[in-house]
N, C-alpha and C positions, 0 to 999 in steps of 0.2 A: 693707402691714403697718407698723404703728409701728413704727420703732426701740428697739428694748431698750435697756435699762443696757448690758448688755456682748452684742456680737453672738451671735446663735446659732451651734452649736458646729453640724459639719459633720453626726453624727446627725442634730441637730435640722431640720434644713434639708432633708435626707435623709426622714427621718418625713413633713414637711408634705408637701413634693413630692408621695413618694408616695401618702397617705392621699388627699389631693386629686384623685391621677390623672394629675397630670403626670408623663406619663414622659419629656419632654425635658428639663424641669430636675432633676431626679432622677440623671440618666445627667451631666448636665453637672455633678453635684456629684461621681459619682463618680469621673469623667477628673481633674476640679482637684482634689480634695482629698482625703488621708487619714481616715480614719475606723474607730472603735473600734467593732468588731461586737459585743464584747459588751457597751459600753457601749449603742450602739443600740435591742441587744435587751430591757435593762433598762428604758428610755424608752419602748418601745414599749408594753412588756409594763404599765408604769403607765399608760400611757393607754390600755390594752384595745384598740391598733391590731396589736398582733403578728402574729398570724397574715394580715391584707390586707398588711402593713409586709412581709411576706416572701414572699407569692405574689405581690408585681408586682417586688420586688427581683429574684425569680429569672427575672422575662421582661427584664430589662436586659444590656445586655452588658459580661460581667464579666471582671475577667481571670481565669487558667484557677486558679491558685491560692486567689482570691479566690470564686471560684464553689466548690472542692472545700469547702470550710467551709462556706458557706452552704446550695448544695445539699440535706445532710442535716439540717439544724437548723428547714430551711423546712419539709421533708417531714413531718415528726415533729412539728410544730407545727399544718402544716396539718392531717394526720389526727389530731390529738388535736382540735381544735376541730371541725372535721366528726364526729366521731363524739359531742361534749358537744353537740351541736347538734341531730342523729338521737334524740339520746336525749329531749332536750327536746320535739320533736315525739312522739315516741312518749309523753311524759308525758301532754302535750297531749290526744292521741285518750283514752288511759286517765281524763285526768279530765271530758271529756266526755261517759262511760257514766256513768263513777262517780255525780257530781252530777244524771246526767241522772234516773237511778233513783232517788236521793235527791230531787228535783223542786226542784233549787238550780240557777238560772240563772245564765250568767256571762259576763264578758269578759275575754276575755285582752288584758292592757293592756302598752306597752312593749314591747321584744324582738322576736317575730318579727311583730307587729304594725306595726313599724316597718321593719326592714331584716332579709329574709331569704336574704342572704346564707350560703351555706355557711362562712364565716371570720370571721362572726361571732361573740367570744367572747361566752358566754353562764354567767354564775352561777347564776341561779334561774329560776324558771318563775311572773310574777305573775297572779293574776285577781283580779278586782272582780267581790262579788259585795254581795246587798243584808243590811245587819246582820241585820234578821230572820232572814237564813240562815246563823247565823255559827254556831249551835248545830247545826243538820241535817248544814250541810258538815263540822263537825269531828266531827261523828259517825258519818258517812261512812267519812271518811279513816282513824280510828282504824280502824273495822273493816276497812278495808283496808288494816291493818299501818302504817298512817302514824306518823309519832310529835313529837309536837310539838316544838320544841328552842329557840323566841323568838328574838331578838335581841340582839345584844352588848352594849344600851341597856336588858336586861333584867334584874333580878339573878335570882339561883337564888331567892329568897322570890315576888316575883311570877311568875316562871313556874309557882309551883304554885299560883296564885291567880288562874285566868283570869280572873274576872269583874271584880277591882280593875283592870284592864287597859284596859276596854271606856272608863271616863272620860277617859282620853287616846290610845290604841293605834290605830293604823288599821291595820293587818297584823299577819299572825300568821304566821309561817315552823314547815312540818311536812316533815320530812325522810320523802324517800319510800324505801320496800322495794327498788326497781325501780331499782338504778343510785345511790341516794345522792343524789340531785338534791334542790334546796330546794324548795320550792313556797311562794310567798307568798301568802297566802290578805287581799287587802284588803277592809275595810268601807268604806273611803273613800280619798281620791286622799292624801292628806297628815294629819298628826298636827295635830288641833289645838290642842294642848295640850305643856306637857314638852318636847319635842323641834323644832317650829318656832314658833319666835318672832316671824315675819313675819305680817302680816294677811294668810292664805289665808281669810276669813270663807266672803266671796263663791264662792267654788269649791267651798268643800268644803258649802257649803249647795246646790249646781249638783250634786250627783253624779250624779241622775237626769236631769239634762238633760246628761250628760257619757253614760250610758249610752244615752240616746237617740238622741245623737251614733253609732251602732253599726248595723251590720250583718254577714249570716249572712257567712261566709268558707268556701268550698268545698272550697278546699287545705288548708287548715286543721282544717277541720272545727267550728269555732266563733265566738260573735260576738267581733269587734274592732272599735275605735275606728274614725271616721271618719279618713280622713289628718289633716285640720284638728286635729278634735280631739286627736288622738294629740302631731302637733307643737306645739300648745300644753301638753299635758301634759311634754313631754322639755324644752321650753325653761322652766316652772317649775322642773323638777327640777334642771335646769342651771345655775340662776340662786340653789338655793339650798343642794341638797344638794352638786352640784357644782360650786360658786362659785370664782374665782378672788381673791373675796375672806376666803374661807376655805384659798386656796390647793391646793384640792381639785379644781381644773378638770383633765376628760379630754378627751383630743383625740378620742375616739368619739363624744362629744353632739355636737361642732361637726361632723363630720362624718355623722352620724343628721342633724341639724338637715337642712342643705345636701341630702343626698339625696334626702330628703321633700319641698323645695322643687324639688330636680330630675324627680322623680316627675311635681309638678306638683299644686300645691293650686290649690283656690277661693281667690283670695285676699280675697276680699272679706268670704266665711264667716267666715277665719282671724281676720281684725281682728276682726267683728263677735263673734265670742265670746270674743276677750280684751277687748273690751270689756261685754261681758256677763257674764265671772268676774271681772272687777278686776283682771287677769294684767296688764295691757299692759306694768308696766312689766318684768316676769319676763321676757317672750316679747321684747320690746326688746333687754336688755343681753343676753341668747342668741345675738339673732341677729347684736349688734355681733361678738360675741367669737367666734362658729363666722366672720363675714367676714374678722374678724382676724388669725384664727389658720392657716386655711384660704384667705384671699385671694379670699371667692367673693360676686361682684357680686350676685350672686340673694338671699345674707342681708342683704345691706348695702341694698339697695331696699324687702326687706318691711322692717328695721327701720325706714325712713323712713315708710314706710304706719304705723305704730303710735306716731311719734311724739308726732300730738296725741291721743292715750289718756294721757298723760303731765301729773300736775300738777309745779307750778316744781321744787318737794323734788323728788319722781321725775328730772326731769332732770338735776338736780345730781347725785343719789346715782348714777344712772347712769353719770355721765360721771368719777365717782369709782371707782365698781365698774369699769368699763372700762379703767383708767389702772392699776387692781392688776394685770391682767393682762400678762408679761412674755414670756413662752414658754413653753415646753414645763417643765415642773419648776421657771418661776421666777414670783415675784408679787413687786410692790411693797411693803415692808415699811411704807412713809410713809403710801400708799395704802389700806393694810388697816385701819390705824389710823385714820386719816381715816373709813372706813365702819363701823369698829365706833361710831365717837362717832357718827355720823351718820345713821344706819342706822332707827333708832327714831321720827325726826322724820320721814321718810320714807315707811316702809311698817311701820311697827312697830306690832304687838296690841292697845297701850293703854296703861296706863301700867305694870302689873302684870308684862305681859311686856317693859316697858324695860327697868323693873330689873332683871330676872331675865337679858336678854342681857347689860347691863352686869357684873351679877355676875358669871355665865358668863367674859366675858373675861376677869376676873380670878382667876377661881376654877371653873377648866371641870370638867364631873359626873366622877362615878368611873371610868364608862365611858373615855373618852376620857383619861383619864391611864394606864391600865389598856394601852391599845390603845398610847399613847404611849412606856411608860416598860416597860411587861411586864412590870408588878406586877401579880398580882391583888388586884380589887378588896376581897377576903373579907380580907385582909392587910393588918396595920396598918402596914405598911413604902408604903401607896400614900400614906397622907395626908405623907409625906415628899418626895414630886413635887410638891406643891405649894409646898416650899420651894426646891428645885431649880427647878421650874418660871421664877422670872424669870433666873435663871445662861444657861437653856439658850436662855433670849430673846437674850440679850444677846450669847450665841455666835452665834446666827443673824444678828443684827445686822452683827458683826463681820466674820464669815465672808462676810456680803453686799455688805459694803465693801471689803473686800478683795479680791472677781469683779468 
């Protein structure tokens, strides 16, 4: 693993150990060094490892003290994600009647598609289906109690305006009767418009040959992605929703990544269709940063199988995307900046959407100030973050020169 700015704190090092599965360095972090459980749990809990961070903690040997705390906080944790997880399956089977009667085909994409794990945390429940059925499904859902409720990227005016939606929107979130659970209802793998500013062209014009990628699933009960396909889909998702050059990287994709490779892909498939959606260089920097982060020879090989998918700009931005990543809750501040200028020369939409990322970094949408500062957006006290907005740069700056 790279060396950080400033070493990893004994959590952090605790975290990787375990999320990876080493339980002999894990145990030797516990013998040598002190460490703050509830800061641990906070770190875990951002990178969605919490609940696996706590059922292999509690196969280690602890001291008796140290185990009566943990103990109960693992239990309560464990059964609360096991049972968000039961329900997610149960949603599963319900919308495979639902739709099936409605004659709306579907895959379920992500989540237990990927790693079905009982401690896996799980927020929503996604499927892909095809837009022409974007009208039957949500017609569906309504009549069974479902209720739309969009996204935080969505104001209260377009959610009452489904159809101005459809020119950029690839999912629709409809809050289910049944437990409260989200259900993401996608038309396509990524936003092409508004919200990703990266050349997904090629992919998101691939969705049918992404669906194709699919087969029936018995335990399940529905179709999911090919592995290949699947992990090419988590390593874009990784590389752009949750970038460590957005400072947004969780330790559950680099670990999803890695266990998919442990499963055991085709790997020849894998190349050949991020060579065939234009991904390579998405499913590359994924699979540096799951090796990095995770220390696992298996990302670090397929990223070399994908290297020459890569033009000169891809390599560079990569290896600048790469360098942002520092640890667990840390990113390079020099580095970030580096790929926002850089970024567009790269893999950037055109020129339309340069300027519009360049804007963006100076002036990020309402949403995301909203989310930042916890002003709502409907309030004219939000357009005042944006004055704030470089103060709170410059604290982050500081505060990171100072660690």
């Amino acid at each position: 693993m790279r060396q950080s700015y400033t070493p990893p704190s004994p959590e952090e090092r605790l975290i990787v150990a375990l999320t990876a599965g080493r339980s002999a360095e894990a145990q030797q972090v516990i013998d040598s060094a002190q460490f703050d459980l509830d800061g641990l749990l906070r770190l875990a809990e951002r990178h969605m490892v919490s609940a696996l961070v706590l059922q292999r903690l509690v196969g280690l040997r602890l001291q008796p003290d140290l185990r009566a705390r943990v103990a109960p906080v693992a239990e309560q944790a464990i059964l609360r994600v096991m049972a968000a997880n039961a329900l997610v399956r149960q949603e599963l089977r319900r919308l495979s009647k639902l739709f099936g009667r409605a004659g709306v085909s579907f895959v379920h994409i992500k989540g237990l598609a990927i790693d079905r794990s009982p401690v896996r945390i799980t927020n929503d429940l996604d499927v892909l289906i095809r837009r022409e059925d974007l009208e039957r499904a949500r017609a569906a859902l309504e009549r069974d109690g479902y209720r739309y409720v969009g996204s935080e990227v969505i104001s209260e005016k377009e959610k009452q305006r489904w159809e101005k939606q459809l020119t950029w929107n690839n999912q629709f979130q409809f809050r289910s009767p049944h437990g409260g659970l989200t259900v993401e209802v996608h038309i396509n793998l990524f936003e092409r418009d508004r919200i990703r500013l990266e050349n997904l062209g090629r992919l998101l014009d691939s969705v049918d040959e992404f669906r194709q990628e699919s087969s029936f699933d018995d335990e399940l009960g529905c179709l999911i992605p090919s592995l290949e396909a699947s992990l090419a889909l988590l390593c874009v998702h990784s590389a752009t929703k949750r970038s460590p050059a957005l400072n947004t990287y969780i330790l559950r994709h680099g670990y999803e990544i890695v266990h998919a490779l442990q499963k055991g892909i085709d790997e020849a498939r894998f190349v050949e269709l991020c060579r065939s959606w234009a991904i390579g260089y998405y499913a590359y920097v994924s699979l540096r940063i799951a090796a990095e982060s995770l220390g696992s020879t298996e990302a670090a090989a397929t990223a070399r199988r994908l290297e020459p998918l890569l033009t000169r700009r891809q390599q560079r931005l990569a290896e600048i995307h790469c360098r942002c990543y520092r640890g667990l809750g840390r990113a390079s501040l020099v580095h970030r900046a580096r790929y926002t200028l850089y970024m567009p020369f790269a893999i950037g939409g055109g020129l339309a959407k340069s300027l519009l990322w360049y804007w963006r970094a100076l002036f990020p949408p309402l949403w995301y100030q909203e989310e930042l500062f916890g002003i709502s957006r409907s309030s004219p006290a939000i357009y005042l973050t944006y004055l704030a907005g470089p103060f709170v740069r410059l604290y982050s700056i500081l505060t990171a020169r100072r660690s």
